[in-house]
N, C-alpha and C positions, 0 to 999 in steps of 0.2 A: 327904030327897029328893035323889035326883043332879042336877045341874047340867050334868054332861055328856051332851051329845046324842047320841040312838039313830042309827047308822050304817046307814045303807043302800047299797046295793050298786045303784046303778040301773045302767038299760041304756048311760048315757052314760059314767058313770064306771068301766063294766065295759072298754069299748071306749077310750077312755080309757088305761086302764091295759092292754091288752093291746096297742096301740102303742107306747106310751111303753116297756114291756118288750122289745118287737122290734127295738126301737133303741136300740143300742149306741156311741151318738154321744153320750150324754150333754145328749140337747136341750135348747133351749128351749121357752117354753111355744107360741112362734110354727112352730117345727116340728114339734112333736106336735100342734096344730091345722092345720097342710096335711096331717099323715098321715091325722087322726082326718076331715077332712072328705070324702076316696075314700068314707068308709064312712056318713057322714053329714052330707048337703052341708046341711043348715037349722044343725047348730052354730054358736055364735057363739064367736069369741074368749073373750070375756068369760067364757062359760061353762066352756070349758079353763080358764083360769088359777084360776078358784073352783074347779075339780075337783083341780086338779093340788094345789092347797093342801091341801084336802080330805082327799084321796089320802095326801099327807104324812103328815099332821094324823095322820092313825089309824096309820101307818108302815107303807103299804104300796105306798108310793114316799119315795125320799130327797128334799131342795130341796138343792141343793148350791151354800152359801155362798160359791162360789169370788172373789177378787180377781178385777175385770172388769166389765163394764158391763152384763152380762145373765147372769140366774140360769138357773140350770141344772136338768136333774131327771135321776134315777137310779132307773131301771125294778128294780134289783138293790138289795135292802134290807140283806143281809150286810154288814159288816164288812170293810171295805178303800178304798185308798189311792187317789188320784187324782195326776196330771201335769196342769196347766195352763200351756200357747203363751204364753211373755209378750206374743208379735206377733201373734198372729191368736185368741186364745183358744179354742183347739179344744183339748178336753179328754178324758184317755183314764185309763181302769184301769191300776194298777200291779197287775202278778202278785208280789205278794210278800206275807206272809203278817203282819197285823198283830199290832202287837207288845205282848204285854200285860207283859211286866216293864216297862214302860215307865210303865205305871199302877202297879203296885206303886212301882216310887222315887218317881212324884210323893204317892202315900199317905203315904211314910214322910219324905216332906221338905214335908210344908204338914201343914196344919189341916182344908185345904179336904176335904169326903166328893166325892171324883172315881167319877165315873160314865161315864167313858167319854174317850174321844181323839179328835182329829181331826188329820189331818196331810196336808197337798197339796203336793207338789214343782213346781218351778216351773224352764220350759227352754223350748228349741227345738226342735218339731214339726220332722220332718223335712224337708218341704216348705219351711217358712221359713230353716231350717238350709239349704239346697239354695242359696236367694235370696241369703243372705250370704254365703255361701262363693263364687257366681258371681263370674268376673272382671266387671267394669263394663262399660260397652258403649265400643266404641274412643270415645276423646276427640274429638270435632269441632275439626278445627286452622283458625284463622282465618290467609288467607293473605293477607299485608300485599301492598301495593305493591313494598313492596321486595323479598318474597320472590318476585314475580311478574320484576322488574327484574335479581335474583342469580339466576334459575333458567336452567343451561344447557342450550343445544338439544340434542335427543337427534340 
């Protein structure tokens, strides 16, 4: 007897995944329930994060373990790279093409049966990149008595 449960496709987790797929921001589960609720204002929270897991669970959305303080989800189940903002953790696809000799050398240098990669680059979003490259805002000069006393009349 299986152990694992029969998968259903309901109408929540249909809708569900056909947001989460639209959005290519790499959401949270708290953004894919303000998308999902335009279309179904009685969902609860609760009920997204069970779904999105769900969802996962069968591989027909990613959970993307990124470093950061909030999990992520990937509407795109294929094979490829992600970028994560060390400063604001907005997270985007890398267009480059993953790399499977890479799985090969770690075959032929462990023990370990490798099943796959994962690999996230890590930078600055160019919005944040924009923030620290700005100069600072002029310096506030504090004007002493004295400099009030040495200041000549125009």
């Amino acid at each position: 007897m299986s152990t694992k449960k029969h998968f259903r496709m309901t109408r929540q987790r249909k809708i569900i995944l056909e947001e989460l797929r639209n959005m290519h921001s790499h959401p949270t589960a708290d953004e894919v329930y303000d998308k999902v609720r335009k279309r179904m204002p009685r969902i609860s929270l609760g009920t997204v994060y069970r779904n999105l897991e769900i969802l996962s669970q069968w591989g027909l959305a990613k959970k993307l373990d990124l470093a950061g303080n909030r999990r992520r989800f990937d509407g795109s189940t294929e094979d490829h790279y992600h970028v994560r903002c060390v400063r604001c953790g907005e997270v985007e696809d890398v267009p480059v093409e993953p790399m499977q000799d890479i799985e090969a050398s770690a075959r032929n240098n462990t023990d370990f049966e490798i099943t796959g990669h994962r690999l996230n680059f890590l930078g600055l979003c160019p919005n944040c990149r924009k923030e620290t490259s700005a100069p600072p805002p002029a310096a506030q000069t504090r004007r002493t008595s004295r400099d009030i006393a040495n200041q000549k009349p125009e």
